[in-house]
C-alpha positions in Angstrom: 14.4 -20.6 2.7 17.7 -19.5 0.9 18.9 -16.0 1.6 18.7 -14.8 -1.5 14.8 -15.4 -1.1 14.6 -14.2 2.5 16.2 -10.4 1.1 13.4 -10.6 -1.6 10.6 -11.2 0.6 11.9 -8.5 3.8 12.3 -5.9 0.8 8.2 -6.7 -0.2 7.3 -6.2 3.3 9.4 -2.8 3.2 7.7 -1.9 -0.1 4.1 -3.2 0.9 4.9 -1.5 4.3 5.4 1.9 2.4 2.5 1.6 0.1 -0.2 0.9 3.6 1.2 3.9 4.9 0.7 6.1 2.1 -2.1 5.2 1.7 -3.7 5.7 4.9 -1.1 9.1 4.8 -3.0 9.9 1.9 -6.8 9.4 3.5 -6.3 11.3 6.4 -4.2 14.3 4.6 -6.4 15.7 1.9 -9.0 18.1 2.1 -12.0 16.2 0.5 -14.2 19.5 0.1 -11.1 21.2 -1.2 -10.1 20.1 -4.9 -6.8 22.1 -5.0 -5.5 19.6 -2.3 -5.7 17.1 -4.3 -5.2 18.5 -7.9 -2.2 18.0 -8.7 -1.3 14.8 -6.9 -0.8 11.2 -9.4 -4.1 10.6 -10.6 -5.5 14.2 -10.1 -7.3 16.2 -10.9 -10.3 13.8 -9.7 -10.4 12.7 -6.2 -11.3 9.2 -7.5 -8.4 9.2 -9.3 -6.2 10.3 -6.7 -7.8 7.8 -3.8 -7.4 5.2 -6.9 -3.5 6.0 -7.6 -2.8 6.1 -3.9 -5.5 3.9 -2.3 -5.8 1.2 -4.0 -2.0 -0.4 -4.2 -1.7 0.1 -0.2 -5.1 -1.9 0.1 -3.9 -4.8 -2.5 -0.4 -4.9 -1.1 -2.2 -5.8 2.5 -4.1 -8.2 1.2 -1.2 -9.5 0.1 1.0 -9.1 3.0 -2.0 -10.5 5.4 -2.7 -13.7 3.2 1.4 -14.7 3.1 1.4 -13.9 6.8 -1.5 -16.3 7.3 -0.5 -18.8 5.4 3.4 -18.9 6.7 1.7 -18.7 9.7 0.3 -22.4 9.2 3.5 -24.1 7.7 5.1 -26.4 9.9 8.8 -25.7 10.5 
């Protein structure tokens, strides 16, 4: 792997890193029985749209992350 290619895929891990983090960040801080937690976050001022904004990238970026893994993982060297 060249190291041009080795920067790109370190900074997706930092980025895909970020996005699992706020997401679970964003599970565990809002008040679900309290809309003015959530109102005037991205994708407010449902809570579907919020959990969707914040949610969903962090879920599709470790699916991401955990298939690459797994598949690196069974390369020979």
């Amino acid at each position: 792997m060249g190291a041009a290619k080795r920067v790109l895929v370190i900074l997706g891990y930092v980025i895909g890193a970020y996005l699992v983090l706020r997401a679970i960040a964003e599970l565990v801080l809002i008040d679900y029985g309290d809309a003015l937690s959530y109102r005037d976050d991205w994708g407010g001022p449902s809570l579907v749209g919020v959990l969707g904004v914040h949610v969903v990238p962090g879920l599709a970026a470790a699916v991401v992350m955990v298939r690459n893994w797994r598949r690196h993982e069974h390369e020979p060297r």
